[in-house]
N, C-alpha and C positions, 0 to 999 in steps of 0.2 A: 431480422435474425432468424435465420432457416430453422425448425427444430421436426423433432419426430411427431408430434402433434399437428392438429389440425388448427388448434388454437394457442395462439401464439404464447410465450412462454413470457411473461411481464414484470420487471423487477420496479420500475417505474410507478404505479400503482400502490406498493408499500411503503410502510413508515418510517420515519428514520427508528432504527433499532438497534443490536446490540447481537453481535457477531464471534467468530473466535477464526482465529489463523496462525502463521507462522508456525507452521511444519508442512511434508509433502506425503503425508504416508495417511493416509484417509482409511485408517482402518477402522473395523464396524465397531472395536471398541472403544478407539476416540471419537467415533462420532455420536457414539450411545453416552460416553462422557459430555460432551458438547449438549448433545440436547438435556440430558439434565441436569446442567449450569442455566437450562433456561435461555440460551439460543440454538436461533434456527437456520443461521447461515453461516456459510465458511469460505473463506478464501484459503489457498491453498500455493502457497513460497516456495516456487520448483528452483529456486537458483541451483540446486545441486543435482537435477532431473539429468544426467547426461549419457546415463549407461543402459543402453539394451536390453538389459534383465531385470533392468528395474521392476520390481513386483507390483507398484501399485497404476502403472501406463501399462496394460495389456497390448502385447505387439499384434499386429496384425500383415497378416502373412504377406500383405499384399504392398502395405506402406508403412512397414515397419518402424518402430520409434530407433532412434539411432542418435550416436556421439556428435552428429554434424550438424544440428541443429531443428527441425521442425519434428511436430508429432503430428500421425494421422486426423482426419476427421472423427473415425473408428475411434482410434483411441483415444481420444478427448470424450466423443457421444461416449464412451461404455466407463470412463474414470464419472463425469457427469451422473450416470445414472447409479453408479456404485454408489453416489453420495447422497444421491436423491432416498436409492432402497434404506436408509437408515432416518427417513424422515427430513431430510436438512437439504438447503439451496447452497449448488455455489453458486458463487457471485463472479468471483475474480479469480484469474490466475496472475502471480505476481514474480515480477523475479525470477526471468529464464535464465540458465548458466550466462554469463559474460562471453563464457567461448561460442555463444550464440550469435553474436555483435559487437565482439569487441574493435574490427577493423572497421567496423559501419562508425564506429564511436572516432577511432582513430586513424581513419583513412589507407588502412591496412592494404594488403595486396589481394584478400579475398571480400573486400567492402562489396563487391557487386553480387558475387555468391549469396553472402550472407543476405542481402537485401533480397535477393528474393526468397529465398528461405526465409527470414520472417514476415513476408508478405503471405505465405504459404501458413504458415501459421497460424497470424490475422482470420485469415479466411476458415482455417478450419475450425479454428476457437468459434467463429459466427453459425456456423453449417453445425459445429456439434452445442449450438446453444448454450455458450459458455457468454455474458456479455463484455466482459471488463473486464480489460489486458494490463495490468502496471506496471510502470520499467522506470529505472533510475539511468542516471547518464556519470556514471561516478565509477570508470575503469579502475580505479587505485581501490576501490571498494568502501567499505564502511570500516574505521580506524576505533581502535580503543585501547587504550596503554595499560591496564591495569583495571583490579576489584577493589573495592570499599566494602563496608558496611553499613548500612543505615538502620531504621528502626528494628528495635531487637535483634540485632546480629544478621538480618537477613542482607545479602549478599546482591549487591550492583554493580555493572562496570562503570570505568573511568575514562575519560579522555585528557589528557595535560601535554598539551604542544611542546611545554620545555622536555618533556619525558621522552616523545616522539621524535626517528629520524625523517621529519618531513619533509623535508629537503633531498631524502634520497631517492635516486631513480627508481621508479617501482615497471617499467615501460623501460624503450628502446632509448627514449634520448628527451628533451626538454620541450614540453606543448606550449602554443602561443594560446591566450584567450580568443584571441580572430578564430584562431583556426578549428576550436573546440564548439563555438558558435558558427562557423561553415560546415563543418559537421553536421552538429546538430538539426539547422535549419536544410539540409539536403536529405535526411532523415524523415523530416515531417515532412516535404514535399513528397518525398516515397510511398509513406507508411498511413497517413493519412485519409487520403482518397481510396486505398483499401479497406481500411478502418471503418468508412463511412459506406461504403458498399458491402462491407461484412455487415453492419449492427454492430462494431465492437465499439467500447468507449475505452481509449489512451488516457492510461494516466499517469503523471509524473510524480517520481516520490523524489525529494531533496536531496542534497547531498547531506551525506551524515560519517564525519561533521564538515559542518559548514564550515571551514575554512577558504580562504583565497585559494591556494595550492595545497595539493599533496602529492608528493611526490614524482614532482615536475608536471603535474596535469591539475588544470584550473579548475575549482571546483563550481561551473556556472552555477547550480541551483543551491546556494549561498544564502542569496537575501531575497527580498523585496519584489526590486527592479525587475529583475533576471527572469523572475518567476513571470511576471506582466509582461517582461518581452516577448517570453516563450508562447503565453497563455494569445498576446494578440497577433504574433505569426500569421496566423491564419484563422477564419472563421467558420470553425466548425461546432456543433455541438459535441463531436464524439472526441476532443479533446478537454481532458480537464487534470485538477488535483488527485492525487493520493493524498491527501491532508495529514502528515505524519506531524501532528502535535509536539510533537516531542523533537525532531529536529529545529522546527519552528520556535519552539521554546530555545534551544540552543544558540539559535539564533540572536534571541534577543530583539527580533522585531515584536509591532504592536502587533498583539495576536488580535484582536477586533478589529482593526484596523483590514488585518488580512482576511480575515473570516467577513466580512461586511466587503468586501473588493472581490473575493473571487463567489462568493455566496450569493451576493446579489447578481452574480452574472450565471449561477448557477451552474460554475465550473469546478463545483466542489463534489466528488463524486462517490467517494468514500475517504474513512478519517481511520487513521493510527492512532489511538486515545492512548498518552500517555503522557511525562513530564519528567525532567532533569531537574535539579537544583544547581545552578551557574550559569554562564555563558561561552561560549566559545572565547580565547582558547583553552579554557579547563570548565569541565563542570563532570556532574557524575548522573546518574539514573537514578530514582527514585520510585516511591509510590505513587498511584495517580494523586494522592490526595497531600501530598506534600511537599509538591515542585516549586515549579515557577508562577504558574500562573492558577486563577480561581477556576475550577473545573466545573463549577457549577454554574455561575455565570457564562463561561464557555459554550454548554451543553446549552442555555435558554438563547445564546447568542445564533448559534447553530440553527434551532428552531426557526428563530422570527427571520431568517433568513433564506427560509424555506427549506434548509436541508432537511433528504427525505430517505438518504442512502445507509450503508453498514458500518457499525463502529467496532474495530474491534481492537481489546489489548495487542501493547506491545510493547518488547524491551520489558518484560513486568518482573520485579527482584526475585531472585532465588531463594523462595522460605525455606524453612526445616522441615528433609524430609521429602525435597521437591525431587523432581525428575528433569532429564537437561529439554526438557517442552517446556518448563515451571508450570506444569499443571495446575500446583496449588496457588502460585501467583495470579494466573491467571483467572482462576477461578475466582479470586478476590476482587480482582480487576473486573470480570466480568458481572459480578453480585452488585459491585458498588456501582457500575455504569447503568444496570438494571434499578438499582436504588433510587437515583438521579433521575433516572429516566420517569421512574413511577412519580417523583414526589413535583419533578414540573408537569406533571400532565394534569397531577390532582390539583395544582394550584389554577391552571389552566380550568378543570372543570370547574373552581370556586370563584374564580372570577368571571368565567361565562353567566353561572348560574345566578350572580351578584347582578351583574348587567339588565338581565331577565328580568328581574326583580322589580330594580330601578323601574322599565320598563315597562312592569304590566300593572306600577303604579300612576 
C-alpha cells in the first residue's frame, strides 16, 4: 500500500478496538467528537458521495471527483490526511453510490465502464493509503417498513415483509439467482487482482435484510452458505467480511458458528457491532445490549479468534435529543463496546497473572 511516508502506514499491528462511522462528512467537529468518545478510528459511508461540490472530497483540477463514479488519488490522499490532522485513522471506505456499479451488479449496458472505474478506484484508495474498500451486492438497497419504540421511548426502525411490497419491481424486470451469482463471481475476477496489487482489502457486508428476494432481485448474501461460496471463490487474503452483526442476527444463523468459520480463517476484517430483536421476515433494531444475541460472549468469541480489526456502532436507536448521526446513540454504543472491551482484557490480565502464579509455584 503506497503511502506519502517512507514507512509504511500499518493497520495490521493494532488491536481489535472500538471505532465510529456511518456518515460522509469528516468534519473537525465530528471528529474531535469521536475522539472524545474514546476512539481513534473511523470509516467513513460515501454511498451518497456523487456530486462534484461535495465539500468534504476536495476536487482536484486535474482528476476531478465527479457523478460517474471514481475519486482521485489526490482526493482520497488530502480527505485521508484531513482525518488524520484531527488525531484519528481511517480505516475503510464503505458504501460507494450504487450508480457506481449498479450495471457491474446487473449486467447493465455500461458493466465494462463501470468496471474499470472501480478498478480506478481500487488503486487510488491503495496510492492514497486508505486500506479497506466495503461493498454490498444488494441493488434493491437496504429495506425497512416502519419505526418502534423500545427502551424508554427511544426510537428503531422496523422491517415486517407482510408490511413490504417485495414483490414489486424495484429494476427493469425479474433477476434469476444464476445470474446474480454470474455477476457477482465476474466481478471478483475483475476487482480482485487489483485489490491485491493495490494493498486494498474487499469486504462484503450482507444483504439487509436478508431475505430470498427483493424486489425481483435475489438477495445472495442471505445466509450461511452464500457467504462461504463467496468467501472460497477465490484465494486471496485481501477478500474478506464486513461483519455486520446485526444483519447476521437477522439472519438467525449461529453467530459462533459464523464468527469461528470466517475468524479462524481470518476473513473477518472488520465488525458492525450491533443487534435486532427477531428474525427475518419481521424483527426491529435494538440496543446493543438487548438483541438477539449475548454481546459479550461475542466480543471474547471475536478475540480467541484472533480478531484484531475495528468495531464500530451501527443502526444505534434514536435517543432524546439525538441528531439524524444519533450521536448520542452512538455514543452509548461506543462507551459500552469500550466497557466490554476493558472488562475482557481485565479478565484476560487475571487469568494470565493466575497462571503465573500456578507457575512459579
Amino acid at each position: 500500500m503506497a503511502t506519502d511516508s517512507d514507512e509504511p502506514r500499518s493497520f495490521e499491528d493494532l488491536p481489535m478496538r472500538v471505532g465510529a462511522g456511518q456518515f460522509m462528512d469528516p468534519s473537525p467537529d465530528r471528529l474531535r467528537y469521536i475522539k472524545q468518545l474514546g476512539a481513534d478510528d473511523i470509516l467513513l459511508n460515501m454511498y451518497q458521495v456523487d456530486e462534484p461540490d461535495y465539500e468534504h472530497m476536495p476536487d482536484d483540477e486535474r482528476v476531478p471527483l465527479t457523478g460517474d463514479g471514481e475519486w482521485s488519488a489526490e482526493n482520497l490522499r488530502e480527505l485521508r490526511e484531513r482525518v488524520e490532522s484531527e488525531g484519528v485513522r481511517l480505516n475503510a471506505i464503505e458504501n460507494v453510490p450504487v450508480s457506481f456499479y449498479d450495471d457491474i451488479m446487473l449486467d447493465g449496458p455500461d458493466r465494462e465502464e463501470q468496471m474499470e472505474k472501480m478498478k480506478r478506484t481500487v488503486r487510488n484508495m491503495g496510492e492514497a493509503g486508505i486500506p479497506i474498500f466495503g461493498y454490498h451486492w444488494a441493488p434493491a438497497g437496504v429495506w425497512r417498513t416502519g419505526w418502534t419504540t423500545t427502551r424508554g421511548g427511544a426510537e428503531v426502525s422496523v422491517f415486517d415483509a407482510d408490511e413490504a411490497d417485495i414483490d414489486e419491481l424495484t429494476h427493469d424486470r425479474e433477476y434469476t439467482e444464476a445470474e446474480m451469482w454470474d455477476n457477482y463471481e465476474w466481478f471478483l475476477d475483475e476487482i480482485l487482482p487489483v485489490a491485491e496489487e493495490a494493498g486494498v482489502k474487499m469486504c462484503l457486508h450482507p444483504s439487509d435484510p436478508p431475505m430470498e428476494k427483493l424486489g425481483g432481485i435475489p438477495q445472495l448474501f442471505r445466509n450461511f452458505e452464500n457467504f462461504k461460496r463467496a468467501m472460497n471463490y477465490r484465494d486471496t487474503d485481501h477478500h474478506g467480511l464486513e461483519l455486520c452483526l446485526g444483519c447476521w442476527s437477522e439472519m438467525g444463523e449461529p453467530l459462533d458458528e459464523v464468527v469461528r468459520y470466517f475468524g479462524e480463517r481470518d476473513e473477518i476484517f472488520y465488525v458492525h457491532f450491533r443487534d435486532v430483536s427477531g428474525t427475518v421476515p419481521k424483527f426491529s433494531e435494538d440496543f446493543v445490549d438487548e438483541g438477539n444475541f449475548d454481546e459479550y460472549e461475542l466480543l471474547r468469541l471475536l478475540d480467541e479468534v484472533g480478531f484484531s480489526g475495528m468495531m464500530i456502532p451501527d443502526h444505534t436507536p434514536h435517543l432524546e435529543g439525538d441528531t439524524d448521526w444519533e450521536h448520542r446513540g452512538r455514543a452509548y454504543t461506543v462507551g459500552y463496546l469500550r466497557g466490554m472491551l476493558k472488562a475482557m482484557r481485565a479478565e484476560q490480565a487475571a487469568r494470565d497473572a493466575g497462571v503465573e502464579a500456578v507457575a512459579q509455584d
